[in-house]
C-alpha positions, 0 to 999 in steps of 0.5 A: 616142048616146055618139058623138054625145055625145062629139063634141058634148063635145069640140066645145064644149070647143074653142070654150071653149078657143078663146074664152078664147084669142082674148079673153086675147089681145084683152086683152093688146092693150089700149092700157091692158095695152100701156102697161103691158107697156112700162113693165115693159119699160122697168124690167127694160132700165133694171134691167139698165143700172144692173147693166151701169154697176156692172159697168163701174164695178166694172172701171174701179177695178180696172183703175185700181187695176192701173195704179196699181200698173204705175206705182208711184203709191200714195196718200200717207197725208199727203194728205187723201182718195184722192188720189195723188202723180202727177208734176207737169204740165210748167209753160210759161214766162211771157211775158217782159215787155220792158217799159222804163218809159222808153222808152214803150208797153209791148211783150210778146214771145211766140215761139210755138215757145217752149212746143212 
C-alpha cells in the first residue's frame, strides 16, 4: 500500500516539475518575452561598447601624451586651451604671375614639379 503511494507521489511530483517546466519555457518564447530578451541584450552589448570606446579613448591620450613627450612638444601656457607648439606645415610657393600690363593677356606659369 505505501509502495503504491510513494510511486503514486513521486509520479505526480514528476508531471508537476515537468509542466512548470515545459510552460516557463513556452514563456520564454513569447514573442513579447523574446523582444524583451533582445533588448536587454542589445543594452548590456551597448553597455560594453561604450566601456570599450572609453578604454580606447583612455589610451589614445596616454599614447598621445607618450609621444608628446618622445617629440618634445609641450603646450605653450600663452596658447589659449590645450594647444600645442607643432612645426609649421611646409608652405608651397605662389604661382608667379608673369603678368606684363603692356604686352596683353594675362599669362600664369606653373611648373608642376615646383612643389614636390
Amino acid at each position: 500500500m505505501f509502495r503504491r503511494t510513494f510511486w503514486f507521489t513521486a509520479g505526480a511530483a514528476a508531471g508537476v516539475w515537468a509542466t512548470t517546466k515545459v510552460n516557463r519555457k513556452l514563456k520564454q518564447l513569447t514573442p513579447e518575452s523574446l523582444a524583451a530578451q533582445a533588448a536587454d541584450k542589445a543594452l548590456e552589448a551597448g553597455h560594453r561598447l561604450k566601456d570599450f570606446a572609453l578604454d580606447v579613448k583612455a589610451g589614445m591620450l596616454q599614447r598621445e601624451d607618450e609621444l608628446n613627450d618622445a617629440l618634445g612638444l609641450r603646450a605653450d601656457p600663452d596658447r589659449p586651451g590645450n594647444v600645442t607648439a607643432l612645426p609649421g606645415q611646409r608652405r608651397l610657393r605662389a604661382i608667379q604671375n608673369d603678368h606684363d600690363h603692356r604686352s596683353g593677356p594675362l599669362r600664369v606659369t606653373y611648373n608642376r614639379n615646383e612643389d614636390h
